[in-house]
C-alpha positions, 0 to 999 in steps of 0.5 A: 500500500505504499505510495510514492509521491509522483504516482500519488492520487486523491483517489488514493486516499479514503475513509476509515471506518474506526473500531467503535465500541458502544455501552449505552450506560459508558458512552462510546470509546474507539480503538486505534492500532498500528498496523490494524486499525491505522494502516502504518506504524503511527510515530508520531500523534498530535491535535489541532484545537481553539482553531479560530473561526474562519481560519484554515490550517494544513496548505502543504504537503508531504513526501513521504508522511502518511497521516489518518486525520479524525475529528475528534470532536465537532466539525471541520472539512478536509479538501486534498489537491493532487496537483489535478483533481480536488476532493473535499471531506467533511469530518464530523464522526470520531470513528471515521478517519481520512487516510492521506498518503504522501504527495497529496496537498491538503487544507483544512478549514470550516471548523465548528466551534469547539472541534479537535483535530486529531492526527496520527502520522507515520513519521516523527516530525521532519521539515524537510518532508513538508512542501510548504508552497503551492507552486513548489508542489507542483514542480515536485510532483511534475520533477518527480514524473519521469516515470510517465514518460517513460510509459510514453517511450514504451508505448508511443516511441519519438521519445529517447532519453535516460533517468538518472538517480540523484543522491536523494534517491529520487529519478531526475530526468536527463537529455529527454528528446522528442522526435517527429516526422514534421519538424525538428528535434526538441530537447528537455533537459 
């Protein structure tokens, strides 16, 4: 279920429904387990509360984070930016948690009075994997798609180039060419 973050979708993250046990004399207490319940190991749990009304919070991204996001009292919504579609949830059931994966762009905002949210994260706590500027999401999903034009050179042609791994690990795109029968050469690089 890993995802990396080129490849990463809106429609790759989802709701959970939470284990939720009810005694009808003790109120309702729901459960949350590493690798059961939360799909990851969670590493790192922290809560957003007293959020002012008409403020938002989130507008970034990660790179490799994962988060399962839950509204643990009152309301908010969640609206997650692949760098093409939107989605927008609504968050208003403590049972229910919004799974994000990496590469997804997210804001949160329209919290009710008195909401809490909640969120368990995969990672401790790193600047380095926060996108923090729209606009350098966007170069970082598009500087990290090499792998779509490699489809196109297995499946099209007039495409001829090679990927280079940088030191980070990732795929960076070198001396790219598309050729076609009316007009001449153009390189990327």
């Amino acid at each position: 279920m890993y995802f990396e973050m080129k490849n990463s979708k809106v429609y790759d993250c989802t709701m959970l429904e939470l284990d939720r046990h009810h005694s009808n004399r003790k109120g309702n207490i729901s459960v949350m387990e590493n690798d059961k319940t939360v799909p990851f190991q969670a590493k790192r749990l922290y809560y957003l509360y007293d959020v002012p009304g008409g403020e938002s919070r989130g507008a970034h991204g990660h790179k490799q984070l994962y988060q399962l996001i839950i509204a643990a009292s009152g309301s908010f919504s969640v609206t997650l930016d692949d760098g093409e579609v939107k989605r927008t949830f609504l968050l208003n059931r403590p049972y229910q948690g919004l799974m994000v994966v990496p590469g997804i762009w997210r804001t949160l905002d329209d919290f009710s009075s008195g909401s809490v949210c909640l969120v368990l994260a995969s990672e401790v706590y790193d600047a380095g994997d926060y996108i923090r500027s729209y606009d350098e999401f966007l170069k970082y999903k598009m500087y990290e798609a090499p792998e779509m034009l490699r489809l196109q050179v297995e499946t099209e042609g007039g495409f001829a180039g090679s990927l280079n791994e940088t030191p980070s690990g990732s795929t960076a795109v070198q001396d790219w060419t598309y050729t076609n029968d009316t007009a001449d050469s153009d390189t990327w690089n």
